[in-house]
C-alpha positions in Angstrom: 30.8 72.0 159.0 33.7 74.9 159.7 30.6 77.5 160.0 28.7 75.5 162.4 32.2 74.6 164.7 32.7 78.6 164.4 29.0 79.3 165.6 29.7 77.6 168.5 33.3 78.0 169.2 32.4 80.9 171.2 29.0 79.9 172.5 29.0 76.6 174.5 25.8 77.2 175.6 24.3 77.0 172.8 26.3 73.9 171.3 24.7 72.3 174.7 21.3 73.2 174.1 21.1 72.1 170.1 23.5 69.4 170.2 22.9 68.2 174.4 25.0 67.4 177.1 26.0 63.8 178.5 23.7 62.9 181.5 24.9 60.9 184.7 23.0 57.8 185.2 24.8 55.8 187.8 27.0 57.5 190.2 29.2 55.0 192.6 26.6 52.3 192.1 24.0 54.4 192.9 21.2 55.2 190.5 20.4 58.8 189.5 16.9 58.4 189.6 15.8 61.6 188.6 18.4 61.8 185.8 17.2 58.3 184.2 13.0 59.5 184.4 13.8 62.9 182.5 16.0 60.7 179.8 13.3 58.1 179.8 16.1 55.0 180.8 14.4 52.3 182.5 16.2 49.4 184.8 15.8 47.0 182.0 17.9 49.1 179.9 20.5 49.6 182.1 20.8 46.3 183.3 21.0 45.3 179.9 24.0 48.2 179.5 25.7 46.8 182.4 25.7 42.9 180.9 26.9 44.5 178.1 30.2 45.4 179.6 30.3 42.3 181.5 29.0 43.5 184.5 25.7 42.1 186.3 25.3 44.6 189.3 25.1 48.5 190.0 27.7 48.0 193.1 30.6 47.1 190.3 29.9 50.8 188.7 31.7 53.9 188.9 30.1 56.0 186.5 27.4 55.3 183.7 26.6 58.1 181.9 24.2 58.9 178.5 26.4 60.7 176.2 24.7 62.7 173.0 24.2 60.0 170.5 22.3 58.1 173.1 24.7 55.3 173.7 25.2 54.6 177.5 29.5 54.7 178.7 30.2 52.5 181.5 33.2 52.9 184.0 34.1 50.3 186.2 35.0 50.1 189.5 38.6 49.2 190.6 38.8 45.5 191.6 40.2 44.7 194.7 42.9 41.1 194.6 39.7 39.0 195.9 37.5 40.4 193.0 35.2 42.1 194.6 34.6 45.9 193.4 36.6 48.5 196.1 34.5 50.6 198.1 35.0 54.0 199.3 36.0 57.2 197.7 37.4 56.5 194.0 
């Protein structure tokens, strides 16, 4: 394990390209189409992603992204007092 941290401790590039890189999926509600076709995610799975952090539409997403392990991280959008997710730049 200490040889392969050393290999890359000086070579990012090549950590990224053996080990991969987290991919953006949603960005401020909006799908990253392109990004979810080359990773092979399909609206079923994300809509399943987003009930899974208690959320039911894209518009209440900041950022969902595919990390490495394949797991997708979902960030919230702020809440304004009503509820309702806060729109603008975050």
């Amino acid at each position: 394990e200490r040889l392969i941290g050393s290999l890359f401790s000086g070579r990012p590039s090549w950590e990224a390209r053996l080990v991969g890189t987290p991919t953006v999926i949603v960005d401020h509600g909006r799908p990253v189409r392109e990004n979810m076709r080359r990773e092979g995610i399909t609206d079923e799975e994300l809509a399943a992603a987003l009930r899974s952090y208690g959320l039911i539409d894209l518009s209440e997403v900041r950022l969902a992204v595919l990390e490495v392990d394949g797991s997708l991280s979902i960030v919230p959008r702020e809440k304004s007092a009503e509820g309702a997710p806060v729109q603008g730049n975050e």
